[in-house]
Short mmCIF file of the C-alpha atoms (twelve columns), coordinates in Angstrom:
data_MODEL
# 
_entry.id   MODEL 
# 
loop_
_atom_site.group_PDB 
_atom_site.id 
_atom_site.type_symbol 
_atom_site.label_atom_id 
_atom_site.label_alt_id 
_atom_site.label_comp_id 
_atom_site.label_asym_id 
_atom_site.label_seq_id 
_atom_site.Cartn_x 
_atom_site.Cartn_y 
_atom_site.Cartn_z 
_atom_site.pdbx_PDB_model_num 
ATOM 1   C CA . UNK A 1   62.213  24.813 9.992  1 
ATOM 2   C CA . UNK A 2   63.002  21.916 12.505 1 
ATOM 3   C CA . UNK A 3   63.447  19.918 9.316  1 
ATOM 4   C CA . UNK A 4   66.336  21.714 8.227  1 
ATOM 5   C CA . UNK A 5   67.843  21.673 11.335 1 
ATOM 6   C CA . UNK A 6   67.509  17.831 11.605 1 
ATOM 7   C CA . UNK A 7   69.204  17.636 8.307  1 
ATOM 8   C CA . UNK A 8   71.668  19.945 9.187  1 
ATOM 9   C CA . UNK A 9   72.757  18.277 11.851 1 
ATOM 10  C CA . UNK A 10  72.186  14.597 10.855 1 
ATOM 11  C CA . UNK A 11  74.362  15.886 7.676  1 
ATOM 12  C CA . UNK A 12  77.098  17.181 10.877 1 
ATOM 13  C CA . UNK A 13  76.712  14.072 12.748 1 
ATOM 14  C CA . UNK A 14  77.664  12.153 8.925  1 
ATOM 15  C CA . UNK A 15  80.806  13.840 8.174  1 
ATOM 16  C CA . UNK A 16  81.999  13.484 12.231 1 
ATOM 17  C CA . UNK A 17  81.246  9.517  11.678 1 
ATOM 18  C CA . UNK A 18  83.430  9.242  8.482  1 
ATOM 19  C CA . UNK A 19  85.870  11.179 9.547  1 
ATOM 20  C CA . UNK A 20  86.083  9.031  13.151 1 
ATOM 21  C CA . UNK A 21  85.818  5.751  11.224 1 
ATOM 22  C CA . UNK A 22  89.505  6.722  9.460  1 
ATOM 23  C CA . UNK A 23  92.968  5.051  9.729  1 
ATOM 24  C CA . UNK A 24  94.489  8.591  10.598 1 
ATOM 25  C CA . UNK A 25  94.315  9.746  14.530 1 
ATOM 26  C CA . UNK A 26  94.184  13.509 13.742 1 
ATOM 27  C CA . UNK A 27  90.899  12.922 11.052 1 
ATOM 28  C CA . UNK A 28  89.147  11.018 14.255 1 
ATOM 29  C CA . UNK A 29  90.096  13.894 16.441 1 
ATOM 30  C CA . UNK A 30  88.330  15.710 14.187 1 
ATOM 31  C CA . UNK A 31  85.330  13.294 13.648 1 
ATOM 32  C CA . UNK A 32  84.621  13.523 17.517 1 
ATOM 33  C CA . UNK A 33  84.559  17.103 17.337 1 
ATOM 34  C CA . UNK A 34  81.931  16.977 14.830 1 
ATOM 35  C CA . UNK A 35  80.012  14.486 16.503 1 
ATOM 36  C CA . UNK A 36  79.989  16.348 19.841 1 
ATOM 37  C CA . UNK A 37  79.283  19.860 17.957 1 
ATOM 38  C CA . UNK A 38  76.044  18.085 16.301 1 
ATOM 39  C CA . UNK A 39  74.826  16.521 19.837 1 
ATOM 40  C CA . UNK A 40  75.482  20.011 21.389 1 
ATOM 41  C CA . UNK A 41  73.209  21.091 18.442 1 
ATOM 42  C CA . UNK A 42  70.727  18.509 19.157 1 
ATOM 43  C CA . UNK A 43  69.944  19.702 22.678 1 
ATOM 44  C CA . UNK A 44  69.951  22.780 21.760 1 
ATOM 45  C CA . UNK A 45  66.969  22.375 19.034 1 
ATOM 46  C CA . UNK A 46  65.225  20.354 21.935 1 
ATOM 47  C CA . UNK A 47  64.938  23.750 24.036 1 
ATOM 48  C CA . UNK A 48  63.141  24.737 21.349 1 
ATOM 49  C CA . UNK A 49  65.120  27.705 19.456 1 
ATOM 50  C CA . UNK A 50  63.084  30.775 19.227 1 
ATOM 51  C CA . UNK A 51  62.309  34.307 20.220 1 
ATOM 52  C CA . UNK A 52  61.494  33.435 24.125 1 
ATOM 53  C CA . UNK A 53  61.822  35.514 26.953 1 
ATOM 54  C CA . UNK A 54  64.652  34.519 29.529 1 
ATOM 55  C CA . UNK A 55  63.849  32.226 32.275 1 
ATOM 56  C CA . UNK A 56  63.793  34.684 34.606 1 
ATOM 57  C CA . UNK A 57  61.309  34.850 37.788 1 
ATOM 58  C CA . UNK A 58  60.315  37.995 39.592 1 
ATOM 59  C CA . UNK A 59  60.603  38.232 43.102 1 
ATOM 60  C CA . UNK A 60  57.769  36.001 45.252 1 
ATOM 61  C CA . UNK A 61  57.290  33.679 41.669 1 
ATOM 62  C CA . UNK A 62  57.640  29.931 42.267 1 
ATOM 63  C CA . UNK A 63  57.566  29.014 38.733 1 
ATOM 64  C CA . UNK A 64  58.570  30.573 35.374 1 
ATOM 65  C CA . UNK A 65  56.304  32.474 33.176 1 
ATOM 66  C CA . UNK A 66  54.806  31.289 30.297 1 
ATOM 67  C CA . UNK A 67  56.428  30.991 27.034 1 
ATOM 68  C CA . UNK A 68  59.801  31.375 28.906 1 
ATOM 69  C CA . UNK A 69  62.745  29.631 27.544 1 
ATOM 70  C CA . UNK A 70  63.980  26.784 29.105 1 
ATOM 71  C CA . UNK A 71  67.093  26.788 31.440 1 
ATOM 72  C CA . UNK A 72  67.684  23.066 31.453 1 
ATOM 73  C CA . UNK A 73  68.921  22.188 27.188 1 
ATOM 74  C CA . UNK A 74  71.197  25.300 28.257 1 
ATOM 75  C CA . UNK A 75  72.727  24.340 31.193 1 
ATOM 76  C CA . UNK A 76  73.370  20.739 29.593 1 
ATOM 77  C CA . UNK A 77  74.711  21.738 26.489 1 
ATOM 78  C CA . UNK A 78  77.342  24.125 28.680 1 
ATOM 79  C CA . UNK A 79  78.202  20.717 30.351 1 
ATOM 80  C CA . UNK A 80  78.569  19.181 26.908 1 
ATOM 81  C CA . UNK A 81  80.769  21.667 25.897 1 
ATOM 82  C CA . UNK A 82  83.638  21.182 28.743 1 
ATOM 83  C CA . UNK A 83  83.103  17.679 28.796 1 
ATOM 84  C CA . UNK A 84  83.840  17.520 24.578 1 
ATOM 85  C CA . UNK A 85  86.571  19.923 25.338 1 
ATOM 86  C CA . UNK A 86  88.049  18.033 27.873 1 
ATOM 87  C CA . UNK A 87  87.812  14.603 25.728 1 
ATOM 88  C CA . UNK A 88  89.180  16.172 22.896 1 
ATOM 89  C CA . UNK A 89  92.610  18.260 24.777 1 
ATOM 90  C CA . UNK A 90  93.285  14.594 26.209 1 
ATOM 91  C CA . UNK A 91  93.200  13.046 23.051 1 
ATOM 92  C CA . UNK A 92  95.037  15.227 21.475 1 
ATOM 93  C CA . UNK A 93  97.741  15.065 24.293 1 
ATOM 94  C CA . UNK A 94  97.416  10.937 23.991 1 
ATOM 95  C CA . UNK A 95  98.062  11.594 19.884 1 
ATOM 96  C CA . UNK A 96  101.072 13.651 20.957 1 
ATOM 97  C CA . UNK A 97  102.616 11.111 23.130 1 
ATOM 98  C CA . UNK A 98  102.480 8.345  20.165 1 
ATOM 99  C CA . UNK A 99  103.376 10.653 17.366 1 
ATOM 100 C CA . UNK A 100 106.662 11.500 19.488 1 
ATOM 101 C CA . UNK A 101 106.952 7.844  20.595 1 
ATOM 102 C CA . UNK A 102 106.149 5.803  17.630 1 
ATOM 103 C CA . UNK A 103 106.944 8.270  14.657 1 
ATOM 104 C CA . UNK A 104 103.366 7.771  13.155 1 
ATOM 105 C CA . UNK A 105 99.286  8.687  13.616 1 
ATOM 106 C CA . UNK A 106 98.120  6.275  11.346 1 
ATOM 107 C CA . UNK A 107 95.896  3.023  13.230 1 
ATOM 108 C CA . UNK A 108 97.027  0.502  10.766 1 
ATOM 109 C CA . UNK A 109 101.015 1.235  12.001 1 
ATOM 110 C CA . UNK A 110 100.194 1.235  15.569 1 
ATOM 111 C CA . UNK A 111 98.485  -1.967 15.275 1 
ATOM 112 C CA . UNK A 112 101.463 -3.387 13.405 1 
ATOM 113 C CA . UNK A 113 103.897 -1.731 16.500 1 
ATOM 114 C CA . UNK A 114 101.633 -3.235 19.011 1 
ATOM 115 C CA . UNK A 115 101.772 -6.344 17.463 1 
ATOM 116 C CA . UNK A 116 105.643 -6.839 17.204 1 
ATOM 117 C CA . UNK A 117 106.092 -5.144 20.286 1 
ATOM 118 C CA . UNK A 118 107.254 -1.654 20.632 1 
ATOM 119 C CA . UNK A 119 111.566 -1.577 20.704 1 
ATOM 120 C CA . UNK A 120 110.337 1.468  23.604 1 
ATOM 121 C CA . UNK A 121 109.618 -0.668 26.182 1 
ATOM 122 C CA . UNK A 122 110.281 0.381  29.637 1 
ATOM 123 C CA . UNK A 123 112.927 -2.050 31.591 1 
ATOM 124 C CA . UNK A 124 111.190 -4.540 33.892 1 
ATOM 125 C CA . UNK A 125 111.765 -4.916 37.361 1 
ATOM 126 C CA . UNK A 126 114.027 -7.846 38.394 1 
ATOM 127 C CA . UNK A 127 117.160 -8.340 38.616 1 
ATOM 128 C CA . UNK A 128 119.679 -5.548 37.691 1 
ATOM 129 C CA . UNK A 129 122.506 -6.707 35.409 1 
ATOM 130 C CA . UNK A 130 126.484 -6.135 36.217 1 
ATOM 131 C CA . UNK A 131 128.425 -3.741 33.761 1 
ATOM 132 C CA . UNK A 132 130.533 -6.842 32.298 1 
ATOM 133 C CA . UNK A 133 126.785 -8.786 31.180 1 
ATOM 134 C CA . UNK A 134 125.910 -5.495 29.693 1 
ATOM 135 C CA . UNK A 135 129.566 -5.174 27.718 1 
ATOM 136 C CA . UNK A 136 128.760 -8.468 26.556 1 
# 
């Protein structure tokens, strides 16, 4: 059974690599959604999935009982989830931003933009020009 899991999620981990080695930003959003989804997966299969009892202790019990399922993969996959979720709302918000600025998602145009310079640039500090140089 752990075999199909492994290829279930190597297969998970496959698509989330092709899709993050794209041109397009929204297809590598995408890709390191998959990616984290599969890791989450991962950690999961390494508290060993299965019919345990929950890791609860009775009162005066220092350690778990036997056969319990482990708190641990669970608490760190909740931590993977709002750290993914977190990586992924400010990329999004970072795609945003250059869709509206630039016009375009796609890597190959950005790298052209960042190359001749973006026409957006802010003004620099120095000094401030008189109505009659701007006329002119």
């Amino acid at each position: 059974m752990n075999l199909i899991y492994a290829a279930g999620f190597s297969a998970i981990m496959a698509i989330g690599l092709y899709l993050l080695l794209s041109r397009h930003i929204i297809r590598m959003i995408y890709g390191v959604m998959l990616i984290s989804a599969s890791v989450n997966l991962v950690i999961f299969l390494a508290g060993r999935i299965g019919p345990n009892p929950p890791p609860v202790m009775m009162l005066g019990e220092t350690m778990l009982a036997d056969g319990s399922a482990n708190p641990l993969p669970q608490a760190l996959v909740l931590t993977a989830i709002v750290i993914g979720f977190s990586l992924v709302s400010f990329v999004v918000a970072l795609a945003l931003k250059t869709y509206r600025r630039l016009g375009t998602l796609d890597s190959r145009a950005l790298n052209d933009a960042e190359a001749l310079g973006s026409p957006f640039e802010p003004p620099r500090p120095g000094k401030a020009r008189s109505d009659e140089e701007r006329d002119s």
